[in-house]
PyMOL Python script that loads the backbone (N, CA, C, O; Angstrom):
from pymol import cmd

cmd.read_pdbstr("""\
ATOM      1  N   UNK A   1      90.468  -0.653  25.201  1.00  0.00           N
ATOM      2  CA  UNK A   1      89.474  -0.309  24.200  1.00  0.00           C
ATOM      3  C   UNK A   1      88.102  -0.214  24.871  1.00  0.00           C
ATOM      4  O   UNK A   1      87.735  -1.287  25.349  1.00  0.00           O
ATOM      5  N   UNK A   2      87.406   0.629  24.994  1.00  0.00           N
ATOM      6  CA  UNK A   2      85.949   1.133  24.997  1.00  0.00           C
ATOM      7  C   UNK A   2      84.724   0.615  24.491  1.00  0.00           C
ATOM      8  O   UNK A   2      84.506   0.828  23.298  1.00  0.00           O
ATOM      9  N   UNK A   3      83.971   0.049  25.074  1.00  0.00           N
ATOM     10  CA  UNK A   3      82.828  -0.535  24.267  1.00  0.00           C
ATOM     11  C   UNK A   3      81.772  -0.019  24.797  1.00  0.00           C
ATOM     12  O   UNK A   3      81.568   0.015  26.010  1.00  0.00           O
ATOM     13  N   UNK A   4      80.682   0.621  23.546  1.00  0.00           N
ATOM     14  CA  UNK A   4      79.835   1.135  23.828  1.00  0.00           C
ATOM     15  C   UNK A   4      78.898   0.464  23.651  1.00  0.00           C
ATOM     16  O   UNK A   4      77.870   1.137  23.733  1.00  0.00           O
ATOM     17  N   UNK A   5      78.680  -0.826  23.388  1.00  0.00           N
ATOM     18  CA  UNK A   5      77.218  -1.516  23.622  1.00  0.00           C
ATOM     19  C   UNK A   5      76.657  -1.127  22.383  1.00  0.00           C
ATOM     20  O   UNK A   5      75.442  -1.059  22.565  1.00  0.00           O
ATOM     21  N   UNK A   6      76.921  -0.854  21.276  1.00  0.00           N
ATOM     22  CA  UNK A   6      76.096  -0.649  20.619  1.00  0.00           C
ATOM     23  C   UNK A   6      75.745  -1.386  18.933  1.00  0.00           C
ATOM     24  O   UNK A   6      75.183  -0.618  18.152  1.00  0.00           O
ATOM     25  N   UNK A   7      75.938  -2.232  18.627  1.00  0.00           N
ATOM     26  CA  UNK A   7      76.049  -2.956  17.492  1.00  0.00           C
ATOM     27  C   UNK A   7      74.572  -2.766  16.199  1.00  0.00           C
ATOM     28  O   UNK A   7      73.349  -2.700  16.328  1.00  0.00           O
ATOM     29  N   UNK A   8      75.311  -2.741  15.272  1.00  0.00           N
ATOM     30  CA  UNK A   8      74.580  -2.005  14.135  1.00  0.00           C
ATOM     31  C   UNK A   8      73.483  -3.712  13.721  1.00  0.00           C
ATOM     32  O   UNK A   8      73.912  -4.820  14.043  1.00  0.00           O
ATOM     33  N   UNK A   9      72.304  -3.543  13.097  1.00  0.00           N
ATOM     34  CA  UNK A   9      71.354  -4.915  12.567  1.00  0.00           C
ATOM     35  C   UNK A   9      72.041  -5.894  11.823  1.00  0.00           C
ATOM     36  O   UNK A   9      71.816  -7.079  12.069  1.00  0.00           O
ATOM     37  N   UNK A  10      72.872  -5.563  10.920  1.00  0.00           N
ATOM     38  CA  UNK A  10      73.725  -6.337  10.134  1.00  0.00           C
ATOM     39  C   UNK A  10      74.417  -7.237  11.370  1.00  0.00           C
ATOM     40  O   UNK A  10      74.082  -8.414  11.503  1.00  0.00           O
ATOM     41  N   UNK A  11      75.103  -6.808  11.996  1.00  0.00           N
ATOM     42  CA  UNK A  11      75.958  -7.925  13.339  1.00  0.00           C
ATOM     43  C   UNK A  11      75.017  -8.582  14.494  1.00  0.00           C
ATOM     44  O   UNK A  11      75.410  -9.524  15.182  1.00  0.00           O
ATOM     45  N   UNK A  12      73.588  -7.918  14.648  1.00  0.00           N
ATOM     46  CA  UNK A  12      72.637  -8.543  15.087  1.00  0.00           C
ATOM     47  C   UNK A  12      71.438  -9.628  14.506  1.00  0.00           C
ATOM     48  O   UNK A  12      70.625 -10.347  15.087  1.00  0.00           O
ATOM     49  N   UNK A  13      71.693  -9.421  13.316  1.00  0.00           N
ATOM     50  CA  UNK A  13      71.084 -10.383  12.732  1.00  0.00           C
ATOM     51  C   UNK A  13      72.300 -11.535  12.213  1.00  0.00           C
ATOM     52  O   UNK A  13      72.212 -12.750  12.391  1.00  0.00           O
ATOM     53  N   UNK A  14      73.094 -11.039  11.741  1.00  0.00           N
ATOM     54  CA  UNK A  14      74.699 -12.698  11.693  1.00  0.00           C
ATOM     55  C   UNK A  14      74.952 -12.867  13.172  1.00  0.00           C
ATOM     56  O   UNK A  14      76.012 -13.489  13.235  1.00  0.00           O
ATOM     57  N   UNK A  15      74.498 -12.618  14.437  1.00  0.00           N
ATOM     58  CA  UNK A  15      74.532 -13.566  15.446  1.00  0.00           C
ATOM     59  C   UNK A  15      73.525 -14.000  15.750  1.00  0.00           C
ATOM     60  O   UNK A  15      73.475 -14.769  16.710  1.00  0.00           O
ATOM     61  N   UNK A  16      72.413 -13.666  15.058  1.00  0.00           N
ATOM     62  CA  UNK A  16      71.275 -14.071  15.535  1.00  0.00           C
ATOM     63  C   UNK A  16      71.356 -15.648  14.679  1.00  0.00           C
ATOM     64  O   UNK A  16      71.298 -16.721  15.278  1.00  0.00           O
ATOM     65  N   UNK A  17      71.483 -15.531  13.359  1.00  0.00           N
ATOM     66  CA  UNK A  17      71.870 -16.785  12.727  1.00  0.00           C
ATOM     67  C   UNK A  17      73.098 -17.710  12.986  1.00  0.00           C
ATOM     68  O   UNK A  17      73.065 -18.901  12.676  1.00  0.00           O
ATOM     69  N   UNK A  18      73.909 -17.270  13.420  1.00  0.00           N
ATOM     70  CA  UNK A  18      75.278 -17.811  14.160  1.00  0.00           C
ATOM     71  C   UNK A  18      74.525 -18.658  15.424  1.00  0.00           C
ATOM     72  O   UNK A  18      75.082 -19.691  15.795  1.00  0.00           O
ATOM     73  N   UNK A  19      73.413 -18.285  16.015  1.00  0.00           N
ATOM     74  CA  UNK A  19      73.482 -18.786  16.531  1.00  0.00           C
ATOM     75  C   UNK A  19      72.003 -20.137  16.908  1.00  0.00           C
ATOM     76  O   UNK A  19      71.913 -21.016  17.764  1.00  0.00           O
ATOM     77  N   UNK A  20      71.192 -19.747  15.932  1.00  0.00           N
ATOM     78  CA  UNK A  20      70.942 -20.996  15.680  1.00  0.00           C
ATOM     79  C   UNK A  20      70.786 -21.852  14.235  1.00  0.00           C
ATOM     80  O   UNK A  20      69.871 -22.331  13.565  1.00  0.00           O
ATOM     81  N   UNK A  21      72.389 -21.733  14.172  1.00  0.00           N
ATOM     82  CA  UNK A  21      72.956 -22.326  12.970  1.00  0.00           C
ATOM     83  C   UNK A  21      72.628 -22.284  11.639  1.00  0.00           C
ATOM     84  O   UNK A  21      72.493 -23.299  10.956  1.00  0.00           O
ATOM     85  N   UNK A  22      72.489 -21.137  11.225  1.00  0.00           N
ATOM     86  CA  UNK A  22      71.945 -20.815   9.649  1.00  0.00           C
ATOM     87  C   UNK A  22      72.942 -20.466   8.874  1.00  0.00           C
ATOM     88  O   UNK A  22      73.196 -20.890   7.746  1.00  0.00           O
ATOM     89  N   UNK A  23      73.724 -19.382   9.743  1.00  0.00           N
ATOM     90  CA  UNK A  23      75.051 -19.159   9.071  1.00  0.00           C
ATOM     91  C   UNK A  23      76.017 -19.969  10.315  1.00  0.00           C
ATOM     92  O   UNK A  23      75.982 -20.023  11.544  1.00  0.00           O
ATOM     93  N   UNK A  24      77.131 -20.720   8.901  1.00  0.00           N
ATOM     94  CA  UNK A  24      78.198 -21.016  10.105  1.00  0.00           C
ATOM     95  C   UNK A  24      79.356 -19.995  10.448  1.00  0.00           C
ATOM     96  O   UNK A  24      79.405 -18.981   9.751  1.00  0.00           O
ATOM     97  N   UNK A  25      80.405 -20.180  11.574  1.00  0.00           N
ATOM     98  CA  UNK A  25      81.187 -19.247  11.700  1.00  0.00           C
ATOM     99  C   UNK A  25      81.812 -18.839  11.258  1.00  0.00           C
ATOM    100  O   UNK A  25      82.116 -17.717  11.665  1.00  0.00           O
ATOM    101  N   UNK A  26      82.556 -19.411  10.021  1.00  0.00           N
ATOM    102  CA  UNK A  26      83.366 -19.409   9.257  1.00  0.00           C
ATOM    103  C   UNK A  26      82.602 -18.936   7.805  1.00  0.00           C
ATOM    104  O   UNK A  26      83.446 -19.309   6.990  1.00  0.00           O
ATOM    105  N   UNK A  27      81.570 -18.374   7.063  1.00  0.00           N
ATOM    106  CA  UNK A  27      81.185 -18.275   6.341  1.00  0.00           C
ATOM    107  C   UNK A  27      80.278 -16.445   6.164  1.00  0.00           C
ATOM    108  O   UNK A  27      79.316 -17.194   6.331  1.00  0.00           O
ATOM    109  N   UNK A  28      79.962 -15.619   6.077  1.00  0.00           N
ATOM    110  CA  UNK A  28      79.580 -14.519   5.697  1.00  0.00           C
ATOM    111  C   UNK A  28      77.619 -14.483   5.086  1.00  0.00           C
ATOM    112  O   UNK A  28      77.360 -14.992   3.995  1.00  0.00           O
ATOM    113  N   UNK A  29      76.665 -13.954   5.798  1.00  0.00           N
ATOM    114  CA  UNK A  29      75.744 -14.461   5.155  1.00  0.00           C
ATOM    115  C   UNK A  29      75.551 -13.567   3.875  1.00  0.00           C
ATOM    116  O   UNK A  29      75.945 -12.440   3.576  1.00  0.00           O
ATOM    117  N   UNK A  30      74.861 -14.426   3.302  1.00  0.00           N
ATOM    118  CA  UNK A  30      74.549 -13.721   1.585  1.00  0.00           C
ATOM    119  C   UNK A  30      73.265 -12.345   1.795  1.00  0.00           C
ATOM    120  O   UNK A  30      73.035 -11.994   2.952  1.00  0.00           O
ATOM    121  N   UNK A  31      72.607 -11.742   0.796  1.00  0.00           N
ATOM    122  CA  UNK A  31      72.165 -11.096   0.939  1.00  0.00           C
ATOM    123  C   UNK A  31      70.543 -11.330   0.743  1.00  0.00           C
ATOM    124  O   UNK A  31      69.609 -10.619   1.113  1.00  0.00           O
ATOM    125  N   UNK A  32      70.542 -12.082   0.313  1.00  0.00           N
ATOM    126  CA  UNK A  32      68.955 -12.384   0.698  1.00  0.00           C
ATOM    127  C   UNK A  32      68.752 -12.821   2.300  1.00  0.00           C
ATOM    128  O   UNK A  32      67.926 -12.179   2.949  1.00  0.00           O
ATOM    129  N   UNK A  33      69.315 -13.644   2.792  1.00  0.00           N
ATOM    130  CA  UNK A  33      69.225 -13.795   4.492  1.00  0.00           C
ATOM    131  C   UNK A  33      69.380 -12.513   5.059  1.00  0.00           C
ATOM    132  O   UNK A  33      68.685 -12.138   6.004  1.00  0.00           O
ATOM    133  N   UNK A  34      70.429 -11.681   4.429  1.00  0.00           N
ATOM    134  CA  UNK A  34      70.324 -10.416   5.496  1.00  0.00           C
ATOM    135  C   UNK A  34      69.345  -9.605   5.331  1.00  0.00           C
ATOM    136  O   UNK A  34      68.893  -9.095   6.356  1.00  0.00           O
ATOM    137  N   UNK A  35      68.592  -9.162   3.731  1.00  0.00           N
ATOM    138  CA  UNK A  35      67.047  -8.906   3.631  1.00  0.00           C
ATOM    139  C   UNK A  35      66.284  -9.572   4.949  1.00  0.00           C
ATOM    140  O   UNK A  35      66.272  -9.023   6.051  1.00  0.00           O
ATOM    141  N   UNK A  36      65.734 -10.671   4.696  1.00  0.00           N
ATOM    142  CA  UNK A  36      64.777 -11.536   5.697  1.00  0.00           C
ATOM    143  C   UNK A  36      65.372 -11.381   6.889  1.00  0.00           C
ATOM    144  O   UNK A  36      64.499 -10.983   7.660  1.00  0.00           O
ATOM    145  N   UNK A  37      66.594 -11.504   7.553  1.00  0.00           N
ATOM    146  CA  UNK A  37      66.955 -11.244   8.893  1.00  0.00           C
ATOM    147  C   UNK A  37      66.069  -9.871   9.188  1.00  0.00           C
ATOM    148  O   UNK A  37      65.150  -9.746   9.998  1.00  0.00           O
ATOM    149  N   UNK A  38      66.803  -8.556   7.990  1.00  0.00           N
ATOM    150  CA  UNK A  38      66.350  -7.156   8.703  1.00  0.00           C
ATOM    151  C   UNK A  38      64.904  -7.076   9.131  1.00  0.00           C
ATOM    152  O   UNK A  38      64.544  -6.746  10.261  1.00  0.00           O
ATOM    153  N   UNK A  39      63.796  -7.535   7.746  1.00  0.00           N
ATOM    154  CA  UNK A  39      62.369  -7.673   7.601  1.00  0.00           C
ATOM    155  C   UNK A  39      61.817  -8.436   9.405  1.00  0.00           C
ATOM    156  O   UNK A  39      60.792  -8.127  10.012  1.00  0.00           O
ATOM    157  N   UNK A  40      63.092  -9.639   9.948  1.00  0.00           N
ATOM    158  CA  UNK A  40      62.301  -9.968  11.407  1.00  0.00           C
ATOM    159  C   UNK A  40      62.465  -8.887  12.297  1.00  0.00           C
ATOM    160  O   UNK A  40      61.665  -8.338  13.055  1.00  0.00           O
ATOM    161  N   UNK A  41      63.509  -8.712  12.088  1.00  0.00           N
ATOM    162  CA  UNK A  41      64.224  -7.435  13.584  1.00  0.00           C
ATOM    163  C   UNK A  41      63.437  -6.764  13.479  1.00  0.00           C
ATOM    164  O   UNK A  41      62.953  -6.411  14.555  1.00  0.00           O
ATOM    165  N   UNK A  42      62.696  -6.063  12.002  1.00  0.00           N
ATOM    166  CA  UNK A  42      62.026  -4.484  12.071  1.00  0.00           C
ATOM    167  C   UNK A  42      61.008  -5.415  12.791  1.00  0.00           C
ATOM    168  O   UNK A  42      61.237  -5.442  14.000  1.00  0.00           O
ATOM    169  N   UNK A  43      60.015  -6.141  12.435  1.00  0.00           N
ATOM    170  CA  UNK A  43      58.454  -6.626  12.574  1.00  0.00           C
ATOM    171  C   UNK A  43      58.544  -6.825  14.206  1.00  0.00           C
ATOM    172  O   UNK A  43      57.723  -6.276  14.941  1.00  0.00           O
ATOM    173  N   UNK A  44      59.554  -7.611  14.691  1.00  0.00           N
ATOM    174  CA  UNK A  44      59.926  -8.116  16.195  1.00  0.00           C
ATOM    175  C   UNK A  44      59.905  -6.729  16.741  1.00  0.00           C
ATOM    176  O   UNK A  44      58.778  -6.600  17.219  1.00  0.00           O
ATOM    177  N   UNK A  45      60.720  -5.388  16.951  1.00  0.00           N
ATOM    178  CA  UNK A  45      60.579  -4.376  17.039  1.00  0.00           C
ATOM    179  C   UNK A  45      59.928  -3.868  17.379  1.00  0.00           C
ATOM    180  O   UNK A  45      59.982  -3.465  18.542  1.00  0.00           O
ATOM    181  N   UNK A  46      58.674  -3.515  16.351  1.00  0.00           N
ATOM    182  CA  UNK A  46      57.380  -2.914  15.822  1.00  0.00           C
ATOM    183  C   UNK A  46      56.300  -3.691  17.046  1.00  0.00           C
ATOM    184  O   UNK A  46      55.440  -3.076  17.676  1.00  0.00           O
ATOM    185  N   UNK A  47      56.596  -5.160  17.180  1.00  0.00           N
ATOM    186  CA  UNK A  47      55.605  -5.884  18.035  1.00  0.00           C
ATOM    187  C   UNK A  47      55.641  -5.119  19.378  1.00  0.00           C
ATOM    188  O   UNK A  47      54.678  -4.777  20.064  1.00  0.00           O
ATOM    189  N   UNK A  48      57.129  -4.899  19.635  1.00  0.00           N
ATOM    190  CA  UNK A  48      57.380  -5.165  21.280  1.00  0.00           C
ATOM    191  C   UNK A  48      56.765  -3.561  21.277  1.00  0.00           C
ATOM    192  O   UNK A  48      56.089  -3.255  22.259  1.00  0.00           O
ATOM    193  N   UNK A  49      56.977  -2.520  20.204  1.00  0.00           N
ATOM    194  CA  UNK A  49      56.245  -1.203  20.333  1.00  0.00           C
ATOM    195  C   UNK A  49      55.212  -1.086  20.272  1.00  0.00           C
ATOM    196  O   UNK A  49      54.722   0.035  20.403  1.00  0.00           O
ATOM    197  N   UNK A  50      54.507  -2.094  20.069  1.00  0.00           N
ATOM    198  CA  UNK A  50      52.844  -2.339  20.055  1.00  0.00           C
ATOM    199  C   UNK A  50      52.293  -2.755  21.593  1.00  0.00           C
ATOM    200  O   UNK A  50      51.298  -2.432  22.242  1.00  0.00           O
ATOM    201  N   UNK A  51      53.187  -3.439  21.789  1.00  0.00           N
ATOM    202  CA  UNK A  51      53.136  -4.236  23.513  1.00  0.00           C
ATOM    203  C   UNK A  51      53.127  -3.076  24.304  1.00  0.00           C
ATOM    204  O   UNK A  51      52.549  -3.383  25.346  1.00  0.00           O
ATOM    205  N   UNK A  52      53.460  -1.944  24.336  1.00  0.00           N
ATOM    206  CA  UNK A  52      53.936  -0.829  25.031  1.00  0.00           C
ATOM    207  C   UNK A  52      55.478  -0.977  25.254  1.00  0.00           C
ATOM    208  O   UNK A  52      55.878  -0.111  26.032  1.00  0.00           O
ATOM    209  N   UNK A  53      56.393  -1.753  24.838  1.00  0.00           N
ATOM    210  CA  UNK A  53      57.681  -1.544  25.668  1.00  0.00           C
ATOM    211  C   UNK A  53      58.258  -0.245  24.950  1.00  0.00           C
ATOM    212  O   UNK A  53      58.174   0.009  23.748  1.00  0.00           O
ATOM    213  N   UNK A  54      58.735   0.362  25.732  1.00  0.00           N
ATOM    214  CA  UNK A  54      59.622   1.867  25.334  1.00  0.00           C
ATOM    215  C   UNK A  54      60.787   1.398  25.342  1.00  0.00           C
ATOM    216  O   UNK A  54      61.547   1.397  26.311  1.00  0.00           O
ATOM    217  N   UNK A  55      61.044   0.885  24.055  1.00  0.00           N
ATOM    218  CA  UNK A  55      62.349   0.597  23.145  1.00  0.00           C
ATOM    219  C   UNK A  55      63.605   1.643  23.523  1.00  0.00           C
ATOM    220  O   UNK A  55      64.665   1.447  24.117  1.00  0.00           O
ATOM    221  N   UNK A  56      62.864   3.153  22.759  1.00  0.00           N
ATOM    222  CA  UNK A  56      63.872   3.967  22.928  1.00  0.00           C
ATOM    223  C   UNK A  56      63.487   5.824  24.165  1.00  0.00           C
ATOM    224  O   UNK A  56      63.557   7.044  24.017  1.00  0.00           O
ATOM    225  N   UNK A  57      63.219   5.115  24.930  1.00  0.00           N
ATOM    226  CA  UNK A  57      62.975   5.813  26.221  1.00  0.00           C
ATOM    227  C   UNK A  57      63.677   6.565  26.567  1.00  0.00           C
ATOM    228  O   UNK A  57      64.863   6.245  26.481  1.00  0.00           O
ATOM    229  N   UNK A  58      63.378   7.837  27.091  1.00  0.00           N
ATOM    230  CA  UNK A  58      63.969   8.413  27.991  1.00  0.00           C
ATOM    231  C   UNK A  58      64.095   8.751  29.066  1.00  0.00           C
ATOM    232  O   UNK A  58      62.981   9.233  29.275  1.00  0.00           O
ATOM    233  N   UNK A  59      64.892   8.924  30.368  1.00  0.00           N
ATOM    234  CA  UNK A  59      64.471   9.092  31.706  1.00  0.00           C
ATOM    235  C   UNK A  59      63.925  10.141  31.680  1.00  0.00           C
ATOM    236  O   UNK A  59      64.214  10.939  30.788  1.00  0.00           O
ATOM    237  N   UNK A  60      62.921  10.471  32.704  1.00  0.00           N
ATOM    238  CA  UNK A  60      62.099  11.355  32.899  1.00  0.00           C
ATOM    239  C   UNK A  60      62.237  11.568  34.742  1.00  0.00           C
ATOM    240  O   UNK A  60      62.333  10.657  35.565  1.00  0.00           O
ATOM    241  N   UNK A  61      62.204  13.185  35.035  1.00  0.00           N
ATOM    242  CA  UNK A  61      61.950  13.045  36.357  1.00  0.00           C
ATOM    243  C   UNK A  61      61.193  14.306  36.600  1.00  0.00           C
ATOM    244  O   UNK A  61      61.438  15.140  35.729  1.00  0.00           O
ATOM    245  N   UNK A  62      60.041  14.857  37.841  1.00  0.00           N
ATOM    246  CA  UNK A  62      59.680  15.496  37.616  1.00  0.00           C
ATOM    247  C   UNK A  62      60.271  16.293  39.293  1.00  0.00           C
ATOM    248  O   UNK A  62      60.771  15.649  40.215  1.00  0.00           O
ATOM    249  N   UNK A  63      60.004  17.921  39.286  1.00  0.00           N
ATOM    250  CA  UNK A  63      60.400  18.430  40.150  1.00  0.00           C
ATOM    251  C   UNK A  63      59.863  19.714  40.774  1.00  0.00           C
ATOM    252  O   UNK A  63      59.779  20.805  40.210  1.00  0.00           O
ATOM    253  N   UNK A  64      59.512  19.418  42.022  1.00  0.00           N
ATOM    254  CA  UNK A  64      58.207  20.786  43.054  1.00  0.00           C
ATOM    255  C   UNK A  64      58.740  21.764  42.916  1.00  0.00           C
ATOM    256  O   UNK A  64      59.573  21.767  43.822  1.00  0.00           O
ATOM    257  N   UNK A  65      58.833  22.604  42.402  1.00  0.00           N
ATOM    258  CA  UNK A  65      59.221  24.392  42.274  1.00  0.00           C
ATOM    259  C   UNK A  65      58.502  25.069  43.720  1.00  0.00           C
ATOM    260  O   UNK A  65      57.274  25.150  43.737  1.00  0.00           O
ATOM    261  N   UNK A  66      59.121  25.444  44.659  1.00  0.00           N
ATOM    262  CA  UNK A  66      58.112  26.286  45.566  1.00  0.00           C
ATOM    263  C   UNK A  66      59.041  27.401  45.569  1.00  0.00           C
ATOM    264  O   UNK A  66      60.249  27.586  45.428  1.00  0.00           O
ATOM    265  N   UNK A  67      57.799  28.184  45.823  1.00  0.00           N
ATOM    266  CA  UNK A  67      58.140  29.417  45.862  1.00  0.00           C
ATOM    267  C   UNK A  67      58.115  30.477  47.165  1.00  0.00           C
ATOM    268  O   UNK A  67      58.482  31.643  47.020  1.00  0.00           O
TER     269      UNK A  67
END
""", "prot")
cmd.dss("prot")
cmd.show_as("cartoon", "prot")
cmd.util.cbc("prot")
cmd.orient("prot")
């Protein structure tokens, strides 16, 4: 099986609480936590795009044409 690294906010925010114990493992979080989870991820996000980090970047390369 293939893994592309790519996991949707819903499974990033229930491990984010999985893991410092808000939701336990055995339990599903409700929907107000997953509201407030999404509301950090976007704001956390938004910060690091304020910081300059290029979240969603692309490589760039540039190249001498001579003629």
């Amino acid at each position: 099986m293939a893994t592309t690294g790519t996991y949707t906010a819903r499974e990033i925010i229930t491990d984010a609480y999985r893991k410092i114990q808000v939701v336990a493992h055995d339990e599903p979080m409700d929907a107000d936590q997953a509201k407030t989870g999404l509301r950090a991820l976007d704001r956390m996000l938004k910060g690091w795009q304020n910081h300059g980090y290029l979240l969603w970047g692309v490589a760039s390369q540039s190249i001498t044409l001579n003629s």
